[in-house]
C-alpha positions in Angstrom: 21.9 178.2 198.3 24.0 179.5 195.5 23.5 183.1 196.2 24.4 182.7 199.4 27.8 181.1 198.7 28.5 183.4 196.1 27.4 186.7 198.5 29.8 185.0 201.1 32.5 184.7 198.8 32.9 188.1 197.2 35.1 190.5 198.2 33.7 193.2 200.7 33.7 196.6 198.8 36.8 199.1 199.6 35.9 201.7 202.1 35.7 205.4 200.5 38.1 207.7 201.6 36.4 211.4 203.0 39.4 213.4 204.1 43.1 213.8 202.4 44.0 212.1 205.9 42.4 209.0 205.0 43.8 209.2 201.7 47.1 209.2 202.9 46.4 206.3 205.5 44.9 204.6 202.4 47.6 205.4 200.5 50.6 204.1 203.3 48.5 200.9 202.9 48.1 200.0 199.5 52.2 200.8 198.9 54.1 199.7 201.8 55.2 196.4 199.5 55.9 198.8 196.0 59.0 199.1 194.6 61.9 201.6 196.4 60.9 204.1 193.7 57.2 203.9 193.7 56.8 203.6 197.5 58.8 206.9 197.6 56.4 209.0 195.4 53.7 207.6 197.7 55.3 208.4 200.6 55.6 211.9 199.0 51.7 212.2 198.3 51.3 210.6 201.5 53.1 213.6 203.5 51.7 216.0 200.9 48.0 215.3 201.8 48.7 215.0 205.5 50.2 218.6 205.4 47.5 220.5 203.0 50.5 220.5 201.0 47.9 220.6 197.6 51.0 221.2 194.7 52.8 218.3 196.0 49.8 216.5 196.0 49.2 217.1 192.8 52.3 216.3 191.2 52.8 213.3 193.6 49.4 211.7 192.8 49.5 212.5 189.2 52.9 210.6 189.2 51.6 207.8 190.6 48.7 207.4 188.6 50.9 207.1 185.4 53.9 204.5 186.6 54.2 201.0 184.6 54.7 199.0 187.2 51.6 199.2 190.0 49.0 197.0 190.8 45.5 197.6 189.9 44.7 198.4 193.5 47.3 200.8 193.8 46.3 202.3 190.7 42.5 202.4 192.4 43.9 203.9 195.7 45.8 207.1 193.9 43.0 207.6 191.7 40.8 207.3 194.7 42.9 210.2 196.9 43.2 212.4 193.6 39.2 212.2 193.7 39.7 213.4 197.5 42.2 216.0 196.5 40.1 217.4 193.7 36.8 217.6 196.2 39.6 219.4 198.9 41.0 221.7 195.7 37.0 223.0 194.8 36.2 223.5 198.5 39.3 225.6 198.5 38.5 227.3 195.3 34.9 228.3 196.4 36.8 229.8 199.5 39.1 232.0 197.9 42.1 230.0 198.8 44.8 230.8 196.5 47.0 227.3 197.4 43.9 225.3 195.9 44.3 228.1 192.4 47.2 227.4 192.5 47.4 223.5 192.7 43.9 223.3 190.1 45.9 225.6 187.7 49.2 223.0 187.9 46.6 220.0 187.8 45.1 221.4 184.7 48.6 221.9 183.0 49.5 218.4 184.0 46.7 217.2 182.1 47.0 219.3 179.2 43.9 220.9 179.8 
């Protein structure tokens, strides 16, 4: 009887994200309460993974991912949509699309790599 109590309590599992659409969706979600500041950058990746725009993406994301002040699920969520980016960014690089070089090659500098 336990089990079940404890299955019925947990929380149900997030649902993955497929498409830099749904990133963005997930990504309007998770910080429509944030700070003026944060909620802006979001917005930004937001519009930036609607658009295919994969720089400002990047930089937008990336951003995100290293502010003080977010919650641990919007941490999750922009780590989450920088996965989707990055699986959008090889797709494009195995198809000879020179906005995805371009957007790996600022990535890579952003991360000192």
């Amino acid at each position: 009887m336990l089990i079940l109590t404890l299955a019925a309590c947990s929380k149900p599992a997030s649902k993955a994200v497929a498409t830099p659409k749904e990133a963005a969706a997930q990504i309007d979600h998770a910080f429509k309460e944030a700070p003026r500041e944060i909620k802006k950058s979001a917005e930004t990746a937001a519009e930036a993974l609607r658009s295919g725009d994969y720089e400002g993406a990047v930089v937008s994301i990336y951003n995100i991912q290293n502010q003080k002040d977010i919650t641990p699920e919007q941490f999750r969520t922009a780590h989450e949509s920088m996965v989707v980016l990055q699986a959008k960014l090889i797709s494009g690089l195995q198809a000879g699309d020179e906005r995805a070089k371009k957007a790996s090659e600022l990535l890579k500098q952003m991360r000192g790599d």
